[in-house]
C-alpha angles and dihedrals in degrees: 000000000000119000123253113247126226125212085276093085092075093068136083105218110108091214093048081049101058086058096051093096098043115122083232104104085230117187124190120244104266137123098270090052095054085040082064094043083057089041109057085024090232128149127252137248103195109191121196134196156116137243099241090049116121095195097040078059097050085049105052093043091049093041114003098053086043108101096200087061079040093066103042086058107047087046105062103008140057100221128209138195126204128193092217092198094058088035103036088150090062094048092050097066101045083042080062095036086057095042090054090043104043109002102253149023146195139161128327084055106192119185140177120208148174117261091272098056098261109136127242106166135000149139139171122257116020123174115223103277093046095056106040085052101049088050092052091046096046079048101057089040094056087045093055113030103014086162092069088056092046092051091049087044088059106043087044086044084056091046099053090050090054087053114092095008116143133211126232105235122205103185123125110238136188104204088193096075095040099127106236093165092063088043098053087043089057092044089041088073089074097044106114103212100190096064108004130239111064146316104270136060148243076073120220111206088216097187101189090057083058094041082059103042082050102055099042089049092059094041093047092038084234102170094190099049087050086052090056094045098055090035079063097046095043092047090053098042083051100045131083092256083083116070100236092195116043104011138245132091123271108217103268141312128275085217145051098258103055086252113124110039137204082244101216115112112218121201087216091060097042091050101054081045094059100050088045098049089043080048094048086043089050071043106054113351091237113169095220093062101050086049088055095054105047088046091051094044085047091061099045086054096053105033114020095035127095131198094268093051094262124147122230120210128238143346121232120261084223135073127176114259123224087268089058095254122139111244139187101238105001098132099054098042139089157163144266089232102050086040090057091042091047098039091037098171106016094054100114094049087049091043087058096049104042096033103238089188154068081325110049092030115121121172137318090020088298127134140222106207113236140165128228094161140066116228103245090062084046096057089033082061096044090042088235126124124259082242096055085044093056090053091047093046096050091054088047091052092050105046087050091052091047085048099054095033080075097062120073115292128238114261116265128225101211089179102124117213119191097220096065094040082066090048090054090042092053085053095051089048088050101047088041083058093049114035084020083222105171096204073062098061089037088054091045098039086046089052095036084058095045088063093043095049101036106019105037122068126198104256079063092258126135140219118230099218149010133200122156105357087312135114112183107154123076113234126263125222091267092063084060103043094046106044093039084056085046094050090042092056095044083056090058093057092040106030084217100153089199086081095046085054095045082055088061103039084062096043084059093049089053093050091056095052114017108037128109118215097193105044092030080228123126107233115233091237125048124246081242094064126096101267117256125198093293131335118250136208107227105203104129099100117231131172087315110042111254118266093245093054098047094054091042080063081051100056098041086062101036083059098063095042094052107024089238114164090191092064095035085057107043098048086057095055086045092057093042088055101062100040094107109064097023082072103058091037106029089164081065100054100021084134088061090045092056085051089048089060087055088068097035101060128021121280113193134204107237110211124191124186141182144032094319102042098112085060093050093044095053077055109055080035085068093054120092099245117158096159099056136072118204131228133173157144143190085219144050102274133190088222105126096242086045106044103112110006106091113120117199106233095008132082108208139194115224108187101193143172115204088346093292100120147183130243108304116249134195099212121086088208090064099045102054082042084072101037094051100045087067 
């Protein structure tokens, strides 16, 4: 008998979708949906979640199929489901609203709220008991004594919008003094030095904080710091947070030594990786790295890759089992036994180097595959060379992925959202600079051209989202801070200037409709956008950095390329603005730390200029630069760095600050030399 289908069938969303043949009478959040909330004068269950979500699974199997849990919300609710990745700003509020209520929050969101969307009660998992009391009691309690709900719903209503909110401030401020020593001794303590990351678990890869810490060990020649760093990358690369066999990055470890992972795989983590561990190889031309990185890249474009270059979004933490059962982690794990029976004569040398034992042991006789150990001292112990390693690793590699290709494959989430299609852009730009791989470039141009082509429109906005040839969500400030970062940076490997233009094209835009002239701090939601509860500022960096952050960094670019004051500016105040709290919680502002930097050291504009200028270009790209923006032509341009600088017959090298620059030379050597020193 087929399932009856509620109005969730018409969306894309494959969230949204799952949910389609539920017995709850589930509506999408639109206009239409809150119209019938006022209407019938009935309270809210707004249900938040997202495709790739163990617990939001376990939930809905346990709830939302049961029809007993079915009838006491379509009786008294009207019951919506959000897909938090297409509607962030949505999820943002209730995520506050939970924080405030409860103290924390997390996925499955569950809320309760008044008719007109404002929030009285909520949580994040519930079993089945739990949830079906606390509605009938939030029910009686709205049928009694409404007026009780109505006075928590204002007060918690006061507290989110004062969530988020930022401060102007007028200060005057010299960067170059901030103390950033002091700040990095006070976040060192919780440096954990024996596997990297922190000293907690579960164990966030958080790939910004690293991009900083990175940068500011190689600029401050602080041998400790870059010790931590690679210790970090090395420890994730060898836990079981990376998947060993077929690539990619699950979200983060439910333990201290990268080993169990929350097995989803989401596009957004594996595309900031990609681009730390391409900038530590430029670092530090480690192997490991660079392996991480093509087998990373291999699985985005296999997995997470559709026919017009866009990227999809996650894969599922659950896989169906050979009962039939859905299981975190089914897919990637295995045996001892099926790992014998698989490997047959080089067992003893796998089970080494991948610690099929006590270690790498994770339940039901099952194992997580994890490293402690380099190559080199693997093949030392087993009295082989690296060279004859690396073959035996790549057929072990290869008879694994066949063997579990065979078993039931994690659901896949084919929504496309254009910020992080800019994220994975940006990777593809990053690991093009570094390995100069062209299947790189051809992946980030064809992807590059998907969001011009389907996502920007010609008045520079963006659209949020993208499933079967439609778009359907305005973008939020994090579309135009991602992928302007991501063109920016393609301009930098092409020197095509049409990507630099479409950058600004967006920033003005932004600043149009999502710029705040009192605060000088860009809104998530446009001005354009149907008007939520209240409308919040995102600038606390989090695993991605925050949107405000990132376009600050873009500013402060765009400025230089185009000599505009108003960016310039405007990146400046948005740092100042932030410098309070940036200095008690750096992990949460590591991306404005990067753009401080900027301010504290010199950071140079590196112009080159002649027939010759894209080699040079693939050259100084493969150099680890953090303090530097590119800029070039083979001919004579009107771009501001450029104007005035094209030499028939020569191609030049022009290392700037301000624009101010030094003697042009024609050697790469010499010009990183002075860029370096500094």
């Amino acid at each position: 008998m087929e399932k009856q289908k509620n109005q969730l069938q018409t969306e894309t969303s494959p969230y949204l979708l799952q949910h389609a043949g539920n017995p709850v009478n589930w509506m999408a959040w639109n206009k239409e949906t809150l119209t019938t909330a006022k209407t019938e004068n009935k309270l809210m269950i707004v249900s938040i979640g997202y495709a790739a979500c163990h617990w939001c699974h376990v939930m809905e199997h346990e709830s939302f199929e049961n029809q007993e849990v079915a009838n006491v919300m379509n009786q008294d609710y009207i019951s919506v489901k959000v897909d938090r990745e297409e509607r962030p700003d949505i999820d943002q509020i209730y995520i506050n609203a939970v924080q405030l209520m409860t103290g924390g929050a997390g996925w499955p969101l569950n809320v309760v709220t008044l008719p007109d969307g404002r929030p009285v009660w909520g949580g994040t998992y519930f079993k089945k008991e739990q949830w079906i009391e606390a509605l009938q009691q939030i029910q009686q309690v709205y049928k009694d004594t409404p007026e009780k709900l109505e006075e928590y719903a204002k007060k918690l209503e006061d507290g989110i919008k004062s969530m988020d909110l930022i401060e102007l401030n007028t200060e005057e401020t010299d960067f170059s003094s901030f103390d950033t020593t002091s700040l990095i001794e006070k976040w060192s303590r919780n440096f954990d030095h024996r596997f990297g990351g922190y000293k907690q678990a579960p164990k966030f890869m958080m790939p910004n904080n690293y991009q900083f810490l990175l940068r500011y060990g190689a600029q401050n020649n602080n041998k400790t710091l870059l010790e931590y760093v690679e210790k970090t990358l090395t420890q994730m690369a060898y836990g079981g947070i990376y998947d060993a066999i077929g690539g990619g990055f699950s979200r983060y470890s439910v333990d201290q030594k990268w080993h169990v992972p929350h097995f989803e795989k989401m596009l957004y983590d594996n595309a900031q990786l990609v681009s730390l561990y391409s900038k530590a190889y430029a670092q530090s031309k480690n192997p490991l790295y660079k392996e991480v990185v093509e087998e990373t890249l291999q699985f985005v474009s296999e997995t997470l890759t559709n026919n017009e270059g866009a990227f999809y979004s996650s894969l599922d933490a659950d896989s169906e089992t050979a009962s039939g059962q859905l299981k975190e982690g089914a897919y990637y794990i295995y045996s001892k036994k099926e790992l014998q029976q698989l490997i047959k004569e080089d067992f003893e040398i796998f089970k080494e180097y991948y610690n099929v034992n006590d270690f790498g042991i994770w339940e039901e006789g099952n194992y997580v595959l994890i490293r402690d150990k380099s190559d080199a001292r693997i093949a030392e112990t087993f009295s082989i060379s690296v060279e004859t390693l690396q073959k035996k690793k790549k057929d072990w590699k290869q008879i694994l992925l066949t063997y579990r290709n065979k078993r039931p494959k994690p659901r896949l989430d084919d929504k496309t959202l254009t910020s992080w299609n800019g994220l994975m852009l940006k990777g593809y730009v990053d690991a093009y600079k570094a390995f100069q791989n062209k299947e790189y470039l051809e992946a980030a141009l064809q992807n590059a051209h998907f969001i011009k082509e389907k996502q920007l429109q010609d008045d520079g906005a963006l659209f949020h989202n993208y499933k079967n040839g439609k778009s359907t969500i305005n973008g939020y400030l994090e579309d135009y801070a991602a992928v302007i970062e991501a063109f920016i940076a393609l301009y930098q490997a092409t020197l095509d200037e049409s990507w630099l233009h479409s950058s600004k094209k967006m920033a003005d835009y932004a600043f149009q409709y999502f710029y705040d002239d009192e605060k000088h701090m860009f809104y998530f939601t446009s001005s354009k956008d149907d008007k939520l509860m209240t409308r919040m500022f995102e600038y606390r960096d989090n695993v991605i950095p925050a949107s405000n952050s990132i376009m600050a960094k873009n500013l402060f670019k765009l400025s230089r390329y185009y000599n505009d004051e108003q960016y310039k500016a405007t990146a400046k105040q948005m740092l100042t603005n932030v410098l309070k709290e940036l200095s008690s919680y750096p992990i949460g502002f590591s991306n404005w730390l990067n753009l401080l930097t900027n301010y504290k050291s010199k950071f140079y504009e590196t112009v080159i200029m002649g027939d010759n200028a894209p080699e040079k270009t693939k050259e100084i790209n493969k150099k680890y630069l953090p303090n530097t923006l590119l800029a070039g032509s083979t001919k004579a341009s009107d771009l501001f760095l450029l104007q005035n600088r094209f030499v028939k017959d020569e191609t030049l090298i022009y290392v700037c600050i301000d624009n101010t620059c030094k003697l042009p030379v024609s050697e790469i050597k010499k010009a990183i030399k002075t860029i370096k020193k500094n």
